[in-house]
C-alpha positions in Angstrom: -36.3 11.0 89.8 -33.7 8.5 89.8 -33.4 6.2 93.0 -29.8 5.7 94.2 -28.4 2.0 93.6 -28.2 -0.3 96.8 -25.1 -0.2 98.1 -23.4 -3.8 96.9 -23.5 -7.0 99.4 -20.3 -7.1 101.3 -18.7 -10.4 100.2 -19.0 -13.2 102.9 -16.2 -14.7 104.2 -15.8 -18.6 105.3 -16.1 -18.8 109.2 -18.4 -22.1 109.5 -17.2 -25.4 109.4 -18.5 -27.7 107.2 -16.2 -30.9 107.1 -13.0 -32.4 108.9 -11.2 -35.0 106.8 -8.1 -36.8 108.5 -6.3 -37.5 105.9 -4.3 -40.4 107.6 -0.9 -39.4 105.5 1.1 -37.7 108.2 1.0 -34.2 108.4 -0.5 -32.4 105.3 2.3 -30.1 103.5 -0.4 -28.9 101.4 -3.8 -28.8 99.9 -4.7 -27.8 96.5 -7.7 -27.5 94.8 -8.2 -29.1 91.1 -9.0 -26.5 88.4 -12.5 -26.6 88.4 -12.7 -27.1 92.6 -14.8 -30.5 92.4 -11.9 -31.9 94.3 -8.6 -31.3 96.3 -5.6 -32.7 96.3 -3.0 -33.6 99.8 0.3 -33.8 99.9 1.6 -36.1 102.8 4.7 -36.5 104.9 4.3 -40.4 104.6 5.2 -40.1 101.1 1.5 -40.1 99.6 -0.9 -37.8 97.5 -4.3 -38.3 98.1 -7.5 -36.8 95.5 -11.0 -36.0 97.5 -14.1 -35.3 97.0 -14.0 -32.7 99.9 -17.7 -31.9 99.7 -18.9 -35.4 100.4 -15.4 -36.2 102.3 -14.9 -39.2 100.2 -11.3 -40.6 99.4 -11.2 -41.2 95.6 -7.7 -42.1 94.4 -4.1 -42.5 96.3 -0.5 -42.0 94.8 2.3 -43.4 96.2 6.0 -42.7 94.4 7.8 -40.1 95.9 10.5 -41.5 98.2 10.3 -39.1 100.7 7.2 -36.3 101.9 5.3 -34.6 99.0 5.7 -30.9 99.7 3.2 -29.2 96.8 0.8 -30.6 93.8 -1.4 -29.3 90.9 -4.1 -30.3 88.4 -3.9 -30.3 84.8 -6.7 -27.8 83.2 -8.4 -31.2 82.0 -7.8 -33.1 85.5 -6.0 -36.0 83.6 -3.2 -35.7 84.9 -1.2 -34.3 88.5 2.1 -33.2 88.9 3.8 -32.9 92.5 7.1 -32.7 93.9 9.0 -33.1 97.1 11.8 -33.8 99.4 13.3 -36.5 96.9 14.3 -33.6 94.8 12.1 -35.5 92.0 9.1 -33.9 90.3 6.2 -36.6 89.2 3.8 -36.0 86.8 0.9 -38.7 87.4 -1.8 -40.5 85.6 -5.1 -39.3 87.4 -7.4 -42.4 86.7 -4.8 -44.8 86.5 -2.7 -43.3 89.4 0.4 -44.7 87.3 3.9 -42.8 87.4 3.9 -41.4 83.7 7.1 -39.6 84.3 10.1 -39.0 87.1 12.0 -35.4 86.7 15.1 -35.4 88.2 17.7 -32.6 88.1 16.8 -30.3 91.1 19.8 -30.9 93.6 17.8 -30.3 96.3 13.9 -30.8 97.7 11.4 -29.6 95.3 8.9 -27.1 97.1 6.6 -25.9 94.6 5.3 -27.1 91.4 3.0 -25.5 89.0 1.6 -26.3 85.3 1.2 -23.8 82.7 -1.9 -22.7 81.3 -2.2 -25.6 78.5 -0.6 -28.4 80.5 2.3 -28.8 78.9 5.1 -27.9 81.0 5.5 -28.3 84.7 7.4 -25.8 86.1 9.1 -26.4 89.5 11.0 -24.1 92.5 14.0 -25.8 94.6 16.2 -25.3 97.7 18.4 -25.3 95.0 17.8 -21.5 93.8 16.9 -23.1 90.6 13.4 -22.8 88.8 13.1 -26.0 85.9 10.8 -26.0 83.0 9.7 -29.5 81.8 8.2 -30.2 79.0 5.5 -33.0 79.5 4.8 -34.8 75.8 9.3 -34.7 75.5 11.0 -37.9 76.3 14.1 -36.2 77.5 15.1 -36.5 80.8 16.5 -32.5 80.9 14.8 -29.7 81.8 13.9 -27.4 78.5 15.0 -23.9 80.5 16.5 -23.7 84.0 16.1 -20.1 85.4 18.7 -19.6 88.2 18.7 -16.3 88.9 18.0 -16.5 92.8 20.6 -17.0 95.1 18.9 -18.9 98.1 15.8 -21.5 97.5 12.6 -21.2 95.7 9.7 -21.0 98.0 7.0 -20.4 95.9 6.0 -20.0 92.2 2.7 -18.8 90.8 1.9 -19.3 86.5 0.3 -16.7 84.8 -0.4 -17.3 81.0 2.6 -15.4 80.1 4.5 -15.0 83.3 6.5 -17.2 86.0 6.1 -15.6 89.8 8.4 -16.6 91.7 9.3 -16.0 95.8 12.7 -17.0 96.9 14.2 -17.0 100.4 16.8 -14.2 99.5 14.0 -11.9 100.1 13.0 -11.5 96.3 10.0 -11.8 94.2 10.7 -12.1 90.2 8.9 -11.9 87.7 9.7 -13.6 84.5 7.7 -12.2 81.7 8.1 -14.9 78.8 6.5 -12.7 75.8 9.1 -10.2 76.4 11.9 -12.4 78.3 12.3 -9.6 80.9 12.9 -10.4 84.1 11.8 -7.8 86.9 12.8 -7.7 90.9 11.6 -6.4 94.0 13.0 -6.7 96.7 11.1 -7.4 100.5 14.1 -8.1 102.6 12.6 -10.7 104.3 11.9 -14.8 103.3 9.3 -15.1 101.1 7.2 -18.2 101.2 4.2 -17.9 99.3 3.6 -16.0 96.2 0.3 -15.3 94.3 -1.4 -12.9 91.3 -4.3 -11.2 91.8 -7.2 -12.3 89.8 -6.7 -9.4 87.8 -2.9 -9.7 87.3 -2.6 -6.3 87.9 -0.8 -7.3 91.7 1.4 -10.0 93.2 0.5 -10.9 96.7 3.8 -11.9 98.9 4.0 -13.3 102.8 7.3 -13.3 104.5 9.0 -14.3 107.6 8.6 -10.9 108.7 5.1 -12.0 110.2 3.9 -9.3 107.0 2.2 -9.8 103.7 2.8 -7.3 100.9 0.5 -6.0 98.0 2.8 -4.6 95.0 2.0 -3.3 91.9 3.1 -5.6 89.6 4.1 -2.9 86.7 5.8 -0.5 89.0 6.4 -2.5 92.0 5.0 0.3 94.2 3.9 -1.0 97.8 -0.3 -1.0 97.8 -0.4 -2.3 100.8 0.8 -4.4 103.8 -1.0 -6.7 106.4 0.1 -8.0 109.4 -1.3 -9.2 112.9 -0.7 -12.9 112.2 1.8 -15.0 113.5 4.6 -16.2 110.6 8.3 -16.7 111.5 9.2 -20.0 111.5 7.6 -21.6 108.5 6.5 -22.0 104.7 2.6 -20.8 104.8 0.2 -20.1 102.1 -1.3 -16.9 101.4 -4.0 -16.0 98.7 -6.9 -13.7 98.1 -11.0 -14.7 98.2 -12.6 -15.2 94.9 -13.7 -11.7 94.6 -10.2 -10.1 95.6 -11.7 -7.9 98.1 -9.8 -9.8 100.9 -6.3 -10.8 101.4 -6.0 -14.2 103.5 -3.2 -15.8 105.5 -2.3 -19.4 106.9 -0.8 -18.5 110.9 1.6 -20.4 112.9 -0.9 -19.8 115.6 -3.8 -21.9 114.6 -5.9 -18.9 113.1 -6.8 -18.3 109.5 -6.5 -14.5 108.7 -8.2 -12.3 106.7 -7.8 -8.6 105.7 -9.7 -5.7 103.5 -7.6 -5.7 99.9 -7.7 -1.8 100.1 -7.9 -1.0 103.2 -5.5 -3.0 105.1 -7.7 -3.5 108.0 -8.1 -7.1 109.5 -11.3 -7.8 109.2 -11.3 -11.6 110.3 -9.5 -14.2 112.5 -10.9 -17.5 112.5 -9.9 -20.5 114.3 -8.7 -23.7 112.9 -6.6 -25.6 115.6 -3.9 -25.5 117.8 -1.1 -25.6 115.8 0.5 -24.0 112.8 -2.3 -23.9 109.8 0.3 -24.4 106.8 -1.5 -24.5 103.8 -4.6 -23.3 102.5 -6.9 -23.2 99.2 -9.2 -20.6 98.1 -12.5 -21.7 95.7 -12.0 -20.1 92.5 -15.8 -18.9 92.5 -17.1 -19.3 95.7 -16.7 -18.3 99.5 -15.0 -21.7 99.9 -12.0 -22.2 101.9 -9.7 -25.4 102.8 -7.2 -25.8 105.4 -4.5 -28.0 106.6 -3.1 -28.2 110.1 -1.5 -31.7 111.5 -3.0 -34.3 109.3 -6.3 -33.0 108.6 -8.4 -30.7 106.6 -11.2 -28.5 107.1 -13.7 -27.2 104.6 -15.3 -24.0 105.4 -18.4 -21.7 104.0 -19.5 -18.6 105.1 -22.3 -18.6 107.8 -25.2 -18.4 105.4 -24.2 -21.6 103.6 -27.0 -24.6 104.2 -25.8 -28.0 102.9 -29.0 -29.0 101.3 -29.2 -26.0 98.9 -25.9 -26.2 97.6 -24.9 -26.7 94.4 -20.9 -27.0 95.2 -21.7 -29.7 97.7 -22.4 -32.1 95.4 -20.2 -31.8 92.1 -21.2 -34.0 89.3 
């Protein structure tokens, strides 16, 4: 006689706070975990990124370069080397021992919002106020961009890399999808401001949060509509959204000081947790873990789900 499996652990979701870091750079624009989530990165509106340890809550390295506030960052897949952008409508690729300047991009005519290396590191790719998307290539000595995609027609909010693909979300009310084996572009359209795009880890789905206080699951071959979750508060500003590392829940930044979180397929909100008082704008999802950060004001928060102890942790202490 066969015994039935056990039904599978529901995946636990961070509600416990492990760690407040004031980051003492203005307000935080963003936070951004490095590739391999041993550290986190803050972009501040004093001009300054900082690298942490977010674990032990340890400041390792600052950059100062931009000329006005840093608005988005990421790691190289080797964490040698960080690129950022920001209001200076400059994008910086940095050093990451040295904390040098190894190169200055400028050609956006506007702030930079989002910034993004592709899977080997080689090109940064960045999203303007400008409606423009630039490709850089990192080892060239030329100050121009390699490929300028300018097919939106208001700013870039939000881009998202894929090994073959650029996802982007512009504030026309657009995602695209650029599809560089093929060099198609594809379109749908959501109507309202989009602010933050992502793939599933699949990359069978894009993720996309509006204005419209709504975040929208599509397909991303047929661009139906899988599903849509609302019941935050989003109208005013550019928040993250992403899914948890198994990408059984969908989870939202809030201009009302709650983190949200929602059932992938069944649309249902399944968690509101509390971060502060006022808008939490940016966010950052451990690749493997049940391991969230957040930014509101000028701090962040590390969170774990409730079963987490500190001693018995491996990610707390990262080689």
């Amino acid at each position: 006689m066969a015994f039935p499996l056990p039904e599978p652990k529901k995946p636990e979701l961070p509600s416990k706070l492990i760690r407040t870091i004031e980051c003492k750079q203005g307000a935080v624009r963003a936070v951004r975990f490095n590739v391999d989530c041993n550290y986190c990165i803050t972009c501040g509106s004093d001009k300054s990124l900082k690298l942490w340890n977010p674990y032990k809550g340890t400041l390792l390295k600052t950059y100062t370069g931009h000329g006005y506030e840093v608005l988005d960052t990421a790691g190289s897949y080797d964490n040698s080397q960080l690129c950022s952008c920001g209001s200076d409508k400059t994008v910086i690729l940095w050093d990451v021992a040295t904390g040098q300047v190894i190169r200055k991009l400028r050609g956006h005519a506007g702030k930079v919002n989002c910034v993004q290396f592709n899977e080997e590191s080689t090109v940064i790719i960045s999203g303007s106020i400008d409606c423009s998307i630039r490709c850089w290539d990192c080892r060239s000595r030329k100050p121009n961009p390699i490929q300028i995609l300018n097919e939106a027609k208001d700013g870039v909010s939000s881009i998202k890399v894929s090994d073959h693909e650029i996802l982007s979300g512009s504030v026309d009310g657009r995602v695209r999808r650029y599809d560089l084996r093929t060099g198609q572009l594809y379109t749908d359209y959501i109507g309202s401001p989009i602010t933050s795009v992502c793939f599933t880890k699949d990359g069978q789905c894009t993720l996309s949060s509006s204005l419209d206080s709504t975040l929208r699951l599509l397909d991303k071959d047929t661009g139906e509509l899988l599903g849509e979750y609302s019941g935050h508060k989003h109208n005013h500003y550019k928040l993250d959204c992403t899914l948890n590392e198994k990408d059984t829940h969908v989870v939202s930044c809030s201009e009302d000081g709650n983190v949200y979180f929602w059932d992938l397929v069944e649309g249902s909100l399944t968690q509101i947790m509390p971060v502060g008082k006022c808008v939490v704008q940016s966010l950052a999802y451990h690749r493997e873990e049940p391991c969230l950060l957040t930014a509101t004001e000028g701090v962040i928060q590390l969170w774990r789900e409730q079963s987490y102890a500190m001693e018995d942790a491996a990610v707390s202490a990262p080689s």
